[in-house]
C-alpha positions, 0 to 999 in steps of 0.5 A: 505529519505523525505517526502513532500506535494506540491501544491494543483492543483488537476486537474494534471497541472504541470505548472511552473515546469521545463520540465524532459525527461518524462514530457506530452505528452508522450505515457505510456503503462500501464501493467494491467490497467484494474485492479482497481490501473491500471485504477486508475493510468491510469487516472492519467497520462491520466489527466496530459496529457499522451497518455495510452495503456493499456495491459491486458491479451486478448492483450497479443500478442501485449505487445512487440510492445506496449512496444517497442512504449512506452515512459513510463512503468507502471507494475500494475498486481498483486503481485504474479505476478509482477516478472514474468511479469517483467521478461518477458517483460523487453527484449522489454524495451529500455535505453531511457525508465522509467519502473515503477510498483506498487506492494507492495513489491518492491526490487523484482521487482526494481531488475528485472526492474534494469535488463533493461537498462532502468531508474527505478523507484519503486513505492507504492500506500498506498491507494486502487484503490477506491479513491476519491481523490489523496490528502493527501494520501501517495505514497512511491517512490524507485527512483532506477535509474533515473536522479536526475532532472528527479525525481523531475519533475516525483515526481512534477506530484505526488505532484501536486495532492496533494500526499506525496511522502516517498523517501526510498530504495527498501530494506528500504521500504519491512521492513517497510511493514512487520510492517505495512502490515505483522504484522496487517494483520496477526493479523487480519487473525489470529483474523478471523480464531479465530473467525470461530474456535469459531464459533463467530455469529459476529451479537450477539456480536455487542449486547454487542459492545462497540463503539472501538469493534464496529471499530476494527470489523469494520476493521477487515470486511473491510480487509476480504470484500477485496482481499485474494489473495493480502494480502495472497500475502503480508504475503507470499512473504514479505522477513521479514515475518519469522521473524515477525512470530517468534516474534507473537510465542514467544510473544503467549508462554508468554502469554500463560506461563503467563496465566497457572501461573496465573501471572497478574504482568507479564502482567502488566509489559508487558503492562507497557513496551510497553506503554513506548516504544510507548512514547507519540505516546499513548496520541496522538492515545488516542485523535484522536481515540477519536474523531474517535469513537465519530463520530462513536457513532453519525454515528451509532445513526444517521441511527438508528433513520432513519430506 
């Protein structure tokens, strides 16, 4: 729907903006806030003014009465388990309440949280829990149910640090995440599992690098130095993953046919045809991974010469 980038007051102020139903100080439990998003959103609204309770498993007999206390809910527990938690937990939840989660997935948890009587709104972080700073990063935002003025002055918390919100609906949002999330992990899965089955020593090939194989691996160590049960989540559970699957087989059997037919045209014309498809979005990915890979160049060289 809309994107935005507002203000630059990194240390949370909100001030000039009107008042919402929600707005600090107001009590926010925070379901799972010692995982790595839960305290990175944690601090968040602790710095803009919020009074966190946080409830993790070891307090799980206390989840009803906090939540029943909360102004705000804020579900931040793995994906494979946000629907269940989400359905446990919304009987405690009131109409005059804002329940929110972070999942990477949203129309299963926007609709068990639509459940509750309560406003909604669905929330993904397109950044790790590792970051240094909240600025230019992007937040993808399903305000399911919820006053329009409350949106704005709950958004303006987000926009004052300095975060992009992406408006879209729930549905919206789970198809574009089987292209950027299911489509280029699973690659980068299949790309893994390829090189175990060959039995690639990664070291040797970093002999022959050129500085692009030099970043691709790059980023391929950097998704398997990270959660396997999330991005196995990702793939799993995404409700369009079927079809993104059936486009990589149908994809592999022509080149797999073009390959036995020795037909190097075929590939040329299937390269031509998505270059054409990216349009100009090829020359712009051309100068900025340019300049990427210069700077990588430098980097390298720069810790060579200091060992």
């Amino acid at each position: 729907m809309s994107e935005v980038l507002e203000g630059s007051d990194f240390s949370g102020s909100h001030s000039g903006a009107a008042p919402f139903r929600w707005a600090p100080p107001r009590r926010m439990a925070v379901i799972g806030g010692h995982g790595e998003m839960g305290r990175l959103f944690s601090r968040f609204f602790e710095d803009a003014g919020y009074e966190i309770q946080v409830v993790e498993k070891d307090t799980w007999p206390t989840r009803d009465k906090v939540l029943r206390t909360a102004d705000i809910v804020l579900f931040a527990v793995p994906l494979h388990e946000t629907v269940t938690i989400i359905r446990e937990s919304i009987c405690s939840t009131r109409p005059d309440q804002l329940v929110m989660d972070l999942s990477s997935l949203k129309a299963s948890p926007v609709r068990e949280m639509m459940a509750s009587s309560a406003s909604v709104v669905g929330l993904h972080p397109m950044f790790g829990g590792r970051i240094n700073s909240f600025w230019g990063q992007t937040l993808v935002a399903c305000p399911a149910r919820i006053d329009p003025r409350d949106w704005q002055g709950l958004r303006r918390l987000f926009t004052a640090r300095g975060i992009r919100v992406k408006e879209c609906t729930p549905e919206e949002h789970d198809r574009m995440m089987s292209i950027i999330q299911v489509l280029f992990h699973m690659t980068t899965m299949l790309i893994g599992r390829v090189l175990r089955g060959l039995g690639v020593d990664i070291a040797e090939t970093l002999q022959y690098t050129s500085p692009s194989y030099r970043l691709e691996i790059n980023l391929l160590g950097r998704i398997f130095a990270q959660n396997g049960a999330l991005y196995s989540a990702i793939t799993q559970m995404n409700p369009y993953t079927k079809e993104i699957l059936e486009h990589l087989r149908e994809s592999l059997e022509h080149y797999d046919r073009w390959y036995d037919e020795e037909d190097l045209e075929a590939f040329v014309q299937d390269f031509h045809k998505s270059a054409l498809h990216l349009g100009d979005f090829c020359r712009q990915a051309y100068r900025e991974s340019s300049t990427i890979l210069d700077f990588s160049v430098r980097m390298n060289n720069a810790c060579q010469e200091g060992e």
